[in-house]
N, C-alpha and C positions, 0 to 999 in steps of 0.2 A: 504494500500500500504506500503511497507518496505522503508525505508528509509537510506539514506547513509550520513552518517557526512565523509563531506572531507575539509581535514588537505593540505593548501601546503606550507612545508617545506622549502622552496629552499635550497642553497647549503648544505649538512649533510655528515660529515664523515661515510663511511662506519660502524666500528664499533657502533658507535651512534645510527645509524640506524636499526642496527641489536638488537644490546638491546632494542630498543624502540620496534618492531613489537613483540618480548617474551615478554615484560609487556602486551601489546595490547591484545594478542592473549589470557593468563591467563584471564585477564577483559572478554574479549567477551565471551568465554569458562564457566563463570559467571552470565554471562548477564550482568553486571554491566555496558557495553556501548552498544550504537547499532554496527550494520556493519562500518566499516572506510575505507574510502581510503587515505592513505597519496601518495602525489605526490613532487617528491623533485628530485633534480642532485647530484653527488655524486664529490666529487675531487678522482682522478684517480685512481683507483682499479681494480684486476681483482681475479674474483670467479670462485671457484672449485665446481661444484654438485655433488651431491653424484654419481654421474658417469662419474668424473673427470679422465681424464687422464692427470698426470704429463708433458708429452711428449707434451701437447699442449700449452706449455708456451715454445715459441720457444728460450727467451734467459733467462741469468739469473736470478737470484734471488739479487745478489749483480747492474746486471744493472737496476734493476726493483727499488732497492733499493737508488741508485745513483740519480734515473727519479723521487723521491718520488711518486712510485706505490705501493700501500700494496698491498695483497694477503691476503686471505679469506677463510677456507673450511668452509663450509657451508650446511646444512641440504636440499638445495632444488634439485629437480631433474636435468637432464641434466649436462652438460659440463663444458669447462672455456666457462667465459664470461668477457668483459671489463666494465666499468661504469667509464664515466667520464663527465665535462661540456659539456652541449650542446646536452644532453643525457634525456630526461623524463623518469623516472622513476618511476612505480607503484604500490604500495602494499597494495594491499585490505585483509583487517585482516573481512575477510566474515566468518558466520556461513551456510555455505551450505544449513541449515535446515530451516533457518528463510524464504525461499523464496518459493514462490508456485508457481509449485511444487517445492520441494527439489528437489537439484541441486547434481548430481552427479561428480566426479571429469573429468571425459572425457568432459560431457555438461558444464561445469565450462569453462574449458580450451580454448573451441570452443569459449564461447561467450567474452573470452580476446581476442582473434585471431576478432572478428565482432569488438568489440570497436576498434580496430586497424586499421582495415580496413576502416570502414566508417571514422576515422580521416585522414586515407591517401588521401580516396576519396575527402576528401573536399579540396586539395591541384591538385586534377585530377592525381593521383599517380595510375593506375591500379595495383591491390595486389591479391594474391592468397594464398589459403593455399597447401601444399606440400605434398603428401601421404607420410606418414611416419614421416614426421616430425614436427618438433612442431614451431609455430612464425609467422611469416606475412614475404613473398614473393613478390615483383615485378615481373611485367609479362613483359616476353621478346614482346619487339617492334615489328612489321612486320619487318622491315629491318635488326634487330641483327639475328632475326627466318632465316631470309634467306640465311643470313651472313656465318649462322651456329656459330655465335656468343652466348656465356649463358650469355642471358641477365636479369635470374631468381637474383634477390639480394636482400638479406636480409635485412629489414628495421626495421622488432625488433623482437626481444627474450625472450622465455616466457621461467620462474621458478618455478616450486608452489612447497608449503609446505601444507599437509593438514593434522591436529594432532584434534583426536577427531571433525571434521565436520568444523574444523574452518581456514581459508587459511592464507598463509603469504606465502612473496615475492611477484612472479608478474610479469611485463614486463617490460624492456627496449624499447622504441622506441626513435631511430636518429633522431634527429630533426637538430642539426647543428654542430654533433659531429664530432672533428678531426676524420676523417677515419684512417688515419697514425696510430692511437695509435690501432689497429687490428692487423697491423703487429707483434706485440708480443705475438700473441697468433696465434693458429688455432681455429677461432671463434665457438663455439660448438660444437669442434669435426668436423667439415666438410670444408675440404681443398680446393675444390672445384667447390664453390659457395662465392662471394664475396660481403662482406655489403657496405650496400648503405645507405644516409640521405635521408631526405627533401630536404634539400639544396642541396646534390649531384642530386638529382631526378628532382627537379623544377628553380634550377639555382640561385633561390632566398635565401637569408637572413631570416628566422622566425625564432623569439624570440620565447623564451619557453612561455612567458605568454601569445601569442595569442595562442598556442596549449592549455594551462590548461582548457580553458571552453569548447573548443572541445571537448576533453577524458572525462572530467564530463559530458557534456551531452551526451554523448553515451554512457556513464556507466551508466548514469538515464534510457536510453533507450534499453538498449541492455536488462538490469536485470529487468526493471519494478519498477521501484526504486525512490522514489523522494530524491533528493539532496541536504542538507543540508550544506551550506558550515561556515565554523565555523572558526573564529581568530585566535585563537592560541589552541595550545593541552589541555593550562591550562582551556578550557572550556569544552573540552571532561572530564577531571581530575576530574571537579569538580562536572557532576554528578556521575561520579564513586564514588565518596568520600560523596556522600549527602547523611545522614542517612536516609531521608524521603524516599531515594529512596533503595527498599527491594534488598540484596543480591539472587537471585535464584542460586537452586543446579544447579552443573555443569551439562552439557545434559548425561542424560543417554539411551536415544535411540538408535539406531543402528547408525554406523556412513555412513555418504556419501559412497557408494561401489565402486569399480573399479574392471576391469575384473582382472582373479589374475595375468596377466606376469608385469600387472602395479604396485602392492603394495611391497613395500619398506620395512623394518627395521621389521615392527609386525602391527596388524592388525587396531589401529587407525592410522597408520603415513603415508602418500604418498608422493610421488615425481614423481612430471612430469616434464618432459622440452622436 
């Protein structure tokens, strides 16, 4: 069975983070760690994907600035997104190849969208996936359906990076995020559908640490994966760094495929969102 060493971070500044998952991702690319999931919150940011439009950061850059919001372009697919407390956030630095079967980048994508889902369910959150789009969906109530009310809202956001078989970035899901801080952007590119928490959905208060064993166990579950949960990074660190343990060549196999309107930049690098 393949196994997952998970890392949770709590608060981590965006750039930090972003460096951390390039180290990560070099390592696993090696072999030198297994699969990781790191799960952390971010202080208040908002990121560009490589199929960012400008136009969707509805105000400045100087009030962004004033709000202490950084700003981000960034290598993964899709839109602006926000990231802020109150926010889960997930980045599994996977080798698509290690899991049997190898995991292609659309079946990758889907089974972040099932870990999301089966954590809303355990809150009684009905969620859906969207034709066409990418993330985890609430399902309009009988009374908003009738209303003619769109009660379809977005409760998290997927970004992946996939460079030679191996993932980074991930998803957001709301767990008890200011909704307000949305309004500075057009969430994803899609004007017309509005996000939604936890706590906006269920009325209730949930700490991010009762959600963490959720989303790891359905990441053990959804991948087939057993879960190894580990201290601090310095213990991932330190079998990267053990001589006893053998450096392997990077993978030279084919890498995870995707149909081609999906592939990115050149023929290892993908982005979804």
């Amino acid at each position: 069975m393949n196994s997952i060493a998970v890392v949770h971070l709590g608060l981590v500044d965006y750039g930090t983070a972003l460096r951390l998952q390039e180290a990560l991702v070099e390592l696993r690319k090696q072999k030198r760690i297994p699969d990781v999931l790191l799960l952390l919150e971010h202080r208040p940011v908002i990121t560009l994907g490589r199929n960012a439009k400008h136009a969707n950061i509805v105000v400045s850059r100087e009030f962004l600035a004033a709000h202490g919001v950084e700003v981000f372009e960034i290598n993964r697919g899709g839109d602006v997104t926000f990231h802020g407390p109150g926010q889960l956030v997930a980045y599994p630095i996977f080798d698509l190849r290690s899991f049997q079967p190898k995991l292609g980048a659309v079946d990758y994508v889907r089974k972040l969208e099932e870990v999301l889902m089966r954590t809303c369910a355990h809150y009684r959150i009905e969620t859906q996936r969207i034709k066409g789009m990418t993330g985890v969906w609430t399902v309009a109530a009988a009374a908003e359906a009738a209303s003619g009310k769109d009660g379809e809202r977005k409760i998290a956001a997927i970004g992946v990076h996939i460079s030679g078989g191996v993932t980074s970035h991930g998803f957001a899901l709301n767990v008890s995020t200011d909704l307000e801080s949305f309004k500075l952007i057009v969430p994803c590119g899609i004007s017309d559908k509005p996000v939604t928490s936890i706590e906006f959905e269920t009325g209730a208060r949930v700490p991010i640490e009762e959600v963490l064993p959720l989303v790891t166990r359905n990441f053990g579950f959804v991948f087939g994966s057993q879960i190894l949960w580990l201290e601090s990074l310095d213990e991932l660190y330190a079998s990267a760094a053990d001589p006893a343990q053998p450096v392997a060549p990077a993978p030279q196999d084919t890498p995870a495929k995707t149909p081609e309107e999906l592939r990115r930049l050149h023929q290892q690098d993908t982005h979804l969102a």
